[in-house]
DRENMI-666046 format. One record per atom (N, C-alpha, C): residue number from 0; residue in three letters; atom name; x negated, y negated, z. Coordinates in steps of 0.2 Angstrom, whole numbers, plus 2048, in hexadecimal, padded with zeros to 3 digits. Atoms other than C-alpha are relative to their C-alpha. Layout:
<nodes>
+------+------+------+-----+-----+-----+
| resi | resn | name |   X |   Y |   Z |
+------+------+------+-----+-----+-----+
|  NUM |  ala |   CA |   X |   Y |   Z |
...
+------+------+------+-----+-----+-----+
</nodes>
This chain:
<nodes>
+------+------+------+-----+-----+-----+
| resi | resn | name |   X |   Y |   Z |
+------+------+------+-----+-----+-----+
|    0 |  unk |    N | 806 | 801 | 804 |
|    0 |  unk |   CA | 4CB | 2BD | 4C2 |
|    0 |  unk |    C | 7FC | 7FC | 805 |
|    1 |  unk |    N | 805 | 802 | 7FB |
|    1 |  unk |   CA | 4BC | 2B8 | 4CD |
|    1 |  unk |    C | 7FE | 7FA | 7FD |
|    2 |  unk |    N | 804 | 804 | 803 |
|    2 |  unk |   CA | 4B5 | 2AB | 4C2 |
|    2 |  unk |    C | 805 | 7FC | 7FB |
|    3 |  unk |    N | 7FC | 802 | 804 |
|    3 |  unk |   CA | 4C2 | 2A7 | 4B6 |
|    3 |  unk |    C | 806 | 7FF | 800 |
|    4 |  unk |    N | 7FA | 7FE | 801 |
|    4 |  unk |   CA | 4D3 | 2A2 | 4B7 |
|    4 |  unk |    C | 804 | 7FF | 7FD |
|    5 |  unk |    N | 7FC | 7FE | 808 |
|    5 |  unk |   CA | 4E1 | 2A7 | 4AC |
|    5 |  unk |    C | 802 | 7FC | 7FA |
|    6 |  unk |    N | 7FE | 803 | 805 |
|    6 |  unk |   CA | 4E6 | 298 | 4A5 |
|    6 |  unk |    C | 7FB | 7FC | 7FE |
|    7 |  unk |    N | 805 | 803 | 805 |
|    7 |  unk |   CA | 4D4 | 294 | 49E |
|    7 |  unk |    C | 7FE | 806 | 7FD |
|    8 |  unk |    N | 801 | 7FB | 804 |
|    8 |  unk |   CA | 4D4 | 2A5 | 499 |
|    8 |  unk |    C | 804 | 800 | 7FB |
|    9 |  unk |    N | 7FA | 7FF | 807 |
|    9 |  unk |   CA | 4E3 | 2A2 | 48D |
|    9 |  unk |    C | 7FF | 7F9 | 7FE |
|   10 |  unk |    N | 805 | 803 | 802 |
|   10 |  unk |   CA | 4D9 | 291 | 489 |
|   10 |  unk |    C | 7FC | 803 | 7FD |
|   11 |  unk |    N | 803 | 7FD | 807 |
|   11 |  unk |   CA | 4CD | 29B | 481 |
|   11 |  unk |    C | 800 | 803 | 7FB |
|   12 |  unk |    N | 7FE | 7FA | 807 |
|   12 |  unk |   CA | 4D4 | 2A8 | 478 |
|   12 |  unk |    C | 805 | 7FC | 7FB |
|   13 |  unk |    N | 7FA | 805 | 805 |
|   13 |  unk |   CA | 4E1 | 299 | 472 |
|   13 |  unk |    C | 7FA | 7FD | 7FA |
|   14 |  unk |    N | 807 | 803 | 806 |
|   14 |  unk |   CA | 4CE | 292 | 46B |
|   14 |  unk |    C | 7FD | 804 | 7FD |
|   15 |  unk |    N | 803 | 7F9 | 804 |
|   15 |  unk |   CA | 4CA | 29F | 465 |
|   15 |  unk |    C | 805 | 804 | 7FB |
|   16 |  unk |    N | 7F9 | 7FD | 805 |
|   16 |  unk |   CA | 4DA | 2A3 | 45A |
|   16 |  unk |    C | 805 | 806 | 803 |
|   17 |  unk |    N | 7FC | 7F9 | 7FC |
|   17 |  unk |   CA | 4E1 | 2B3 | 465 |
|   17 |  unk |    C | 805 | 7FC | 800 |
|   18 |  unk |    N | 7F9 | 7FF | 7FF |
|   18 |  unk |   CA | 4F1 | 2B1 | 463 |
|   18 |  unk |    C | 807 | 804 | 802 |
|   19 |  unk |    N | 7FD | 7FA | 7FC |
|   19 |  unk |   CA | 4F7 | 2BD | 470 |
|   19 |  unk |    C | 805 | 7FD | 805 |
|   20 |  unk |    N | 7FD | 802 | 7F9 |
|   20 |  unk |   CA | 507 | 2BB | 47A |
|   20 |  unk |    C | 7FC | 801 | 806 |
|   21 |  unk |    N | 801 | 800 | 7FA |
|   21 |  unk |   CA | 502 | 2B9 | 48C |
|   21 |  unk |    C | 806 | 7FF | 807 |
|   22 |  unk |    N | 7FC | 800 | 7F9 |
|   22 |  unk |   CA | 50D | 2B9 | 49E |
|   22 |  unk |    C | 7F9 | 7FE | 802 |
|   23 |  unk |    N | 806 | 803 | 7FB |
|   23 |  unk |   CA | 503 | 2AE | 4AA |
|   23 |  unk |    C | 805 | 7FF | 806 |
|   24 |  unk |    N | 7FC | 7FD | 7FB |
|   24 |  unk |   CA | 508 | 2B3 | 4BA |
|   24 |  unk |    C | 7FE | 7FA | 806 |
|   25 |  unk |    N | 802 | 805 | 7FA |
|   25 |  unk |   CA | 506 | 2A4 | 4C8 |
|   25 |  unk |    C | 804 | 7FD | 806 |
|   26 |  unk |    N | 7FD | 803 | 7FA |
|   26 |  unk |   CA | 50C | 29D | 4D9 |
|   26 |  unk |    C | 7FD | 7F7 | 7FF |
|   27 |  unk |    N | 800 | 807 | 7FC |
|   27 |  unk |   CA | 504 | 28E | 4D9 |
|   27 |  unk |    C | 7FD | 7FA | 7F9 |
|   28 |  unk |    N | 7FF | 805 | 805 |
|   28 |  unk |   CA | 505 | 285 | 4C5 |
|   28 |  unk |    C | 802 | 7FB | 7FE |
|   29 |  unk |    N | 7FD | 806 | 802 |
|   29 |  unk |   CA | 509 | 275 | 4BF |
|   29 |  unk |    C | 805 | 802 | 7FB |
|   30 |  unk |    N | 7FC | 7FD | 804 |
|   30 |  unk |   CA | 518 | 27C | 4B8 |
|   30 |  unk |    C | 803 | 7FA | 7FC |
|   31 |  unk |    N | 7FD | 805 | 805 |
|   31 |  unk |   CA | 51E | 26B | 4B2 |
|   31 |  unk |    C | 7FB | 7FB | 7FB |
|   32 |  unk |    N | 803 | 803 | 805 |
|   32 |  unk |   CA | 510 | 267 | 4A6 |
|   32 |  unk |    C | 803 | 804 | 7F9 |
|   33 |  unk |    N | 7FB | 7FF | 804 |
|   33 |  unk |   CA | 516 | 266 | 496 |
|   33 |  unk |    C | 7FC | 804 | 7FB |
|   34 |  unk |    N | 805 | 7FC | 804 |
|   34 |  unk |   CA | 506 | 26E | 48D |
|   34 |  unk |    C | 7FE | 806 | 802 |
|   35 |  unk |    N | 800 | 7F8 | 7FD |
|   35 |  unk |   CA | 507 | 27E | 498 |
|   35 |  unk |    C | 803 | 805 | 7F9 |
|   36 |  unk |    N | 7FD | 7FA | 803 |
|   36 |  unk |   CA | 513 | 288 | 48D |
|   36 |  unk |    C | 7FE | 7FE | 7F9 |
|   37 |  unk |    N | 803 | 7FF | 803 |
|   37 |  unk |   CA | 50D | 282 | 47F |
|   37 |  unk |    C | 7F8 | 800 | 7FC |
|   38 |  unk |    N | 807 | 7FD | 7FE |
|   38 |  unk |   CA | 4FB | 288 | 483 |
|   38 |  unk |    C | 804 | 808 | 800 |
|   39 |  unk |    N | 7FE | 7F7 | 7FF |
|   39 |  unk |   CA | 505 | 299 | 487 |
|   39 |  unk |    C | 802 | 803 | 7F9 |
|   40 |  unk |    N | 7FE | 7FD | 804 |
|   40 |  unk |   CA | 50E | 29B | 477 |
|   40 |  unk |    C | 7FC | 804 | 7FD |
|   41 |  unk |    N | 7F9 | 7FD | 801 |
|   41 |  unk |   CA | 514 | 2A7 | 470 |
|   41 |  unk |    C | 803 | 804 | 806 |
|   42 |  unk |    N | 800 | 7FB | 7FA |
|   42 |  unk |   CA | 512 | 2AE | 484 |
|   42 |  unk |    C | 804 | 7FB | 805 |
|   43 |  unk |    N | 7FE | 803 | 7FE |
|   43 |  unk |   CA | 519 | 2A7 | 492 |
|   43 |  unk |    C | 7FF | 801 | 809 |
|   44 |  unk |    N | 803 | 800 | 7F9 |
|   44 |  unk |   CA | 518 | 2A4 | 4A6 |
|   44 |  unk |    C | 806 | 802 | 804 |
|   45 |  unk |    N | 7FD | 7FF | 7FC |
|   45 |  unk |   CA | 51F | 2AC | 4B5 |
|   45 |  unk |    C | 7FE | 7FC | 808 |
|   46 |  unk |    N | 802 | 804 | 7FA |
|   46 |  unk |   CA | 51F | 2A3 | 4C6 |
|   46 |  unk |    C | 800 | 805 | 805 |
|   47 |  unk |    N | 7FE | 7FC | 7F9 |
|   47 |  unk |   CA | 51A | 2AD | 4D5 |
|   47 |  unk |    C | 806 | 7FE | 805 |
|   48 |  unk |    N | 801 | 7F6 | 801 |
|   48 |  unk |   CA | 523 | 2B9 | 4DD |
|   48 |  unk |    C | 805 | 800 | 7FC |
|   49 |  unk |    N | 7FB | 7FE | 804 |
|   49 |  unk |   CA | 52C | 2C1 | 4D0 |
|   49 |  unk |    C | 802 | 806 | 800 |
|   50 |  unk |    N | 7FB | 7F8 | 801 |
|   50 |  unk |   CA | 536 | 2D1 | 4CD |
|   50 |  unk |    C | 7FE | 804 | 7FB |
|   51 |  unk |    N | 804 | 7F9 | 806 |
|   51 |  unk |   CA | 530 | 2DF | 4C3 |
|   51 |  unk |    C | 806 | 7FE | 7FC |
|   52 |  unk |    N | 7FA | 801 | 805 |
|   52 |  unk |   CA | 542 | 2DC | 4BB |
|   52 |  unk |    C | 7FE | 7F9 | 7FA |
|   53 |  unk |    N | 802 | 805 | 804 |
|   53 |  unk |   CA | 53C | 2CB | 4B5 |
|   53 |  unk |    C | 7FB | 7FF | 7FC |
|   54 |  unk |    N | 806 | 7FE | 802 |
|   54 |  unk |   CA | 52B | 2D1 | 4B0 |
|   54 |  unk |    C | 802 | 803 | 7F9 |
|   55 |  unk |    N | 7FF | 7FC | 804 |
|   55 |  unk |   CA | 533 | 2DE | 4A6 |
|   55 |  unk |    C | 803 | 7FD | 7F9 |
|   56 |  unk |    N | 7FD | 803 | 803 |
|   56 |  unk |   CA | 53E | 2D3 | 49F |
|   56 |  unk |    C | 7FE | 7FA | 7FA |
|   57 |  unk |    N | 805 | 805 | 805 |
|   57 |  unk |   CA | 531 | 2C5 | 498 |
|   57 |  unk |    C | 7FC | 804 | 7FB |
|   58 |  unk |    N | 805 | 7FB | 804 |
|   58 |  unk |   CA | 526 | 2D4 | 491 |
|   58 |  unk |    C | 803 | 800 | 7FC |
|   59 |  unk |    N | 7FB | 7FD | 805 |
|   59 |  unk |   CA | 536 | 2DA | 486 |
|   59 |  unk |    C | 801 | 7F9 | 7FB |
|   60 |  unk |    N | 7FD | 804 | 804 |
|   60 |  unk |   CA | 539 | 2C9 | 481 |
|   60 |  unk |    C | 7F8 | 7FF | 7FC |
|   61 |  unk |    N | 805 | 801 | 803 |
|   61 |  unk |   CA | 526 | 2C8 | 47C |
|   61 |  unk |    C | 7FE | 804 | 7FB |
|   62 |  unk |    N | 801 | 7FC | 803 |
|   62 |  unk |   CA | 524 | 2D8 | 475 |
|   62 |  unk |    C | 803 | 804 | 7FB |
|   63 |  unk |    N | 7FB | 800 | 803 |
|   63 |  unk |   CA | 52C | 2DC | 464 |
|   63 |  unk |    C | 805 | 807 | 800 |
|   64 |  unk |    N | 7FD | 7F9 | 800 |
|   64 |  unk |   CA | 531 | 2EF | 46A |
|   64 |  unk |    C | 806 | 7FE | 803 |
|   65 |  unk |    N | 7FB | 802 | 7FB |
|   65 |  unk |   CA | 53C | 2E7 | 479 |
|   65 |  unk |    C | 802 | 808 | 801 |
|   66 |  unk |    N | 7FE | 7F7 | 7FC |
|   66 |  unk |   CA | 53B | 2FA | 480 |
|   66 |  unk |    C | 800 | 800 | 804 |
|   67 |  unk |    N | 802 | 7FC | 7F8 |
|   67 |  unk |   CA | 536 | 2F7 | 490 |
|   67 |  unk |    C | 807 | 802 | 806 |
|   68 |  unk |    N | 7F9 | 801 | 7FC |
|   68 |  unk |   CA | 544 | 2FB | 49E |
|   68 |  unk |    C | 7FB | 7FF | 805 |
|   69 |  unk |    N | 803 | 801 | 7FA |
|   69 |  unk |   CA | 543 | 2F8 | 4B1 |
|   69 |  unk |    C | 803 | 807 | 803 |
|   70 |  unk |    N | 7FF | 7FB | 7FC |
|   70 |  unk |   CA | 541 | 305 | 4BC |
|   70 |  unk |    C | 806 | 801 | 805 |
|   71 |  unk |    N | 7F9 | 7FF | 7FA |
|   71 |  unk |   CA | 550 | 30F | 4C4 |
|   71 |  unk |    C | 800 | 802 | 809 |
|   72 |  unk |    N | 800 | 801 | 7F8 |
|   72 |  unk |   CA | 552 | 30F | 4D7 |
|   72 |  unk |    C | 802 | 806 | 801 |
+------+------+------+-----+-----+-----+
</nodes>
Protein backbone atom coordinates (compact mmCIF):
# COMPACT_ATOMS: atom_id res chain seq x y z
CA UNK A 1 0.00 0.00 0.00
CA UNK A 2 1.61 3.21 -1.31
CA UNK A 3 0.32 5.65 1.16
CA UNK A 4 -0.72 3.67 3.99
CA UNK A 5 0.62 0.95 6.00
CA UNK A 6 -1.05 -1.95 7.37
CA UNK A 7 -1.01 -1.48 10.73
CA UNK A 8 -2.74 2.08 10.68
CA UNK A 9 -5.02 0.36 8.48
CA UNK A 10 -6.19 -2.02 11.24
CA UNK A 11 -5.99 1.20 13.48
CA UNK A 12 -8.72 2.46 11.75
CA UNK A 13 -11.00 0.09 11.05
CA UNK A 14 -10.24 -0.92 15.04
CA UNK A 15 -11.75 3.06 15.30
CA UNK A 16 -14.23 2.60 13.42
CA UNK A 17 -15.61 -0.80 15.05
CA UNK A 18 -14.67 -3.35 12.08
CA UNK A 19 -14.12 -6.03 13.87
CA UNK A 20 -12.64 -8.14 11.22
CA UNK A 21 -9.97 -10.68 11.81
CA UNK A 22 -6.72 -9.61 10.12
CA UNK A 23 -3.14 -11.44 9.20
CA UNK A 24 -0.50 -8.69 9.06
CA UNK A 25 2.24 -9.99 7.22
CA UNK A 26 5.73 -8.08 8.21
CA UNK A 27 9.67 -8.56 8.13
CA UNK A 28 10.40 -5.79 9.85
CA UNK A 29 7.56 -5.21 13.24
CA UNK A 30 8.09 -4.56 16.73
CA UNK A 31 7.00 -7.78 17.37
CA UNK A 32 7.51 -7.44 21.14
CA UNK A 33 5.03 -4.55 21.68
CA UNK A 34 2.54 -5.57 23.89
CA UNK A 35 -0.28 -3.51 22.08
CA UNK A 36 0.27 -5.13 18.73
CA UNK A 37 -1.80 -8.18 19.09
CA UNK A 38 -4.20 -6.71 20.87
CA UNK A 39 -4.72 -3.98 18.13
CA UNK A 40 -4.89 -7.28 15.77
CA UNK A 41 -7.44 -9.23 17.70
CA UNK A 42 -9.47 -11.21 17.00
CA UNK A 43 -6.46 -11.55 13.87
CA UNK A 44 -3.15 -12.15 14.17
CA UNK A 45 0.52 -11.47 12.66
CA UNK A 46 2.90 -13.41 10.54
CA UNK A 47 6.69 -12.47 10.45
CA UNK A 48 8.09 -12.45 7.04
CA UNK A 49 8.99 -15.08 5.17
CA UNK A 50 6.47 -17.52 5.71
CA UNK A 51 5.25 -20.76 4.34
CA UNK A 52 2.00 -21.10 2.46
CA UNK A 53 1.67 -24.03 5.11
CA UNK A 54 1.74 -21.50 7.92
CA UNK A 55 -0.46 -18.84 6.14
CA UNK A 56 -2.90 -21.60 5.63
CA UNK A 57 -2.82 -22.65 8.97
CA UNK A 58 -3.46 -19.03 10.75
CA UNK A 59 -6.46 -18.36 8.14
CA UNK A 60 -8.27 -21.89 9.40
CA UNK A 61 -7.52 -20.91 12.80
CA UNK A 62 -9.17 -17.37 12.05
CA UNK A 63 -11.76 -18.68 9.85
CA UNK A 64 -14.75 -20.43 11.47
CA UNK A 65 -15.07 -23.09 8.36
CA UNK A 66 -11.23 -24.18 9.18
CA UNK A 67 -11.47 -25.68 5.34
CA UNK A 68 -8.66 -24.45 3.85
CA UNK A 69 -5.95 -27.19 3.11
CA UNK A 70 -2.39 -26.78 1.70
CA UNK A 71 -1.56 -27.58 -1.56
CA UNK A 72 -0.25 -31.08 -2.80
CA UNK A 73 3.06 -31.28 -4.31
Amino acid sequence: MPRLKGLELVRRMRDNSFVLPVILMSGNMHWSDPELFKLLAPGTALRKPFSITELLRKMNELLPSGSLKAPQN
